[in-house]
N, C-alpha and C positions, 0 to 999 in steps of 0.2 A: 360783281365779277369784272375786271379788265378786259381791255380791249385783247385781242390775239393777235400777234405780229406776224407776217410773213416770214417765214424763213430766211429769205436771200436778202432781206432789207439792210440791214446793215453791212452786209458786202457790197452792196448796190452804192451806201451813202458812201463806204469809203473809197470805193473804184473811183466815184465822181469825185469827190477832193484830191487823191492823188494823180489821178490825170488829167481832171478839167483845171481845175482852182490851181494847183501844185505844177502843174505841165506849162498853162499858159505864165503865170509868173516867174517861172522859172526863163521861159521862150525871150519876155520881154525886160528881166534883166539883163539878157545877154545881149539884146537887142540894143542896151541900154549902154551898159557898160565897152560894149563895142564905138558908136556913135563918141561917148567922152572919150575913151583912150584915142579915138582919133583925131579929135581936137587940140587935147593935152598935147598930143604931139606935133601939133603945130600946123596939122594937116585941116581945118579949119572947112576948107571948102569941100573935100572930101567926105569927112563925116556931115555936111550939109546934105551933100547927095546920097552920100549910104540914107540919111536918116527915112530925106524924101523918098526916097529909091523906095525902101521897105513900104513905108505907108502906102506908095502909090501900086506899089502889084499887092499890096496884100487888100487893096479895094480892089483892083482888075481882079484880085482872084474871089474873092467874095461874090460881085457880079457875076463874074463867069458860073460858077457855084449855082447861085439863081435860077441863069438863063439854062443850064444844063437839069437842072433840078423839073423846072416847067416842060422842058422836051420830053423828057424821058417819064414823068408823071403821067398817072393815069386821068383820063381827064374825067374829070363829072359830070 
């Protein structure tokens, strides 16, 4: 006899590929394609700073994330 599948299981796997997997690669060509075309244009130092810019709050916001996460958790 086989194993019995959850019901919701395959809605579950493809929720998570269209919005985690599909959602962030989608997030970070844009990210991507933003940074060259402002290169390409000549703007060089600008897309240096978009690039940094992004990585640098997208760790401030990760930390932050964290530090909020530990407050507001229940402690054990």
């Amino acid at each position: 006899m086989g194993r019995r599948r959850r019901p919701g299981r395959h809605a579950d796997v493809r929720l998570f590929v269209a919005t985690g997997i599909l959602g962030g690669f989608t997030t970070f060509s844009t990210f991507s394609l933003e940074a060259l075309t402002l290169a390409r244009d000549g703007s060089a130092g600008l897309a240096t700073a978009y690039a940094a810019g992004s990585v640098a709050l997208g760790f401030a916001a990760a930390y932050a994330g964290t530090v909020a996460a530990r407050l507001l958790a229940p402690h054990a």
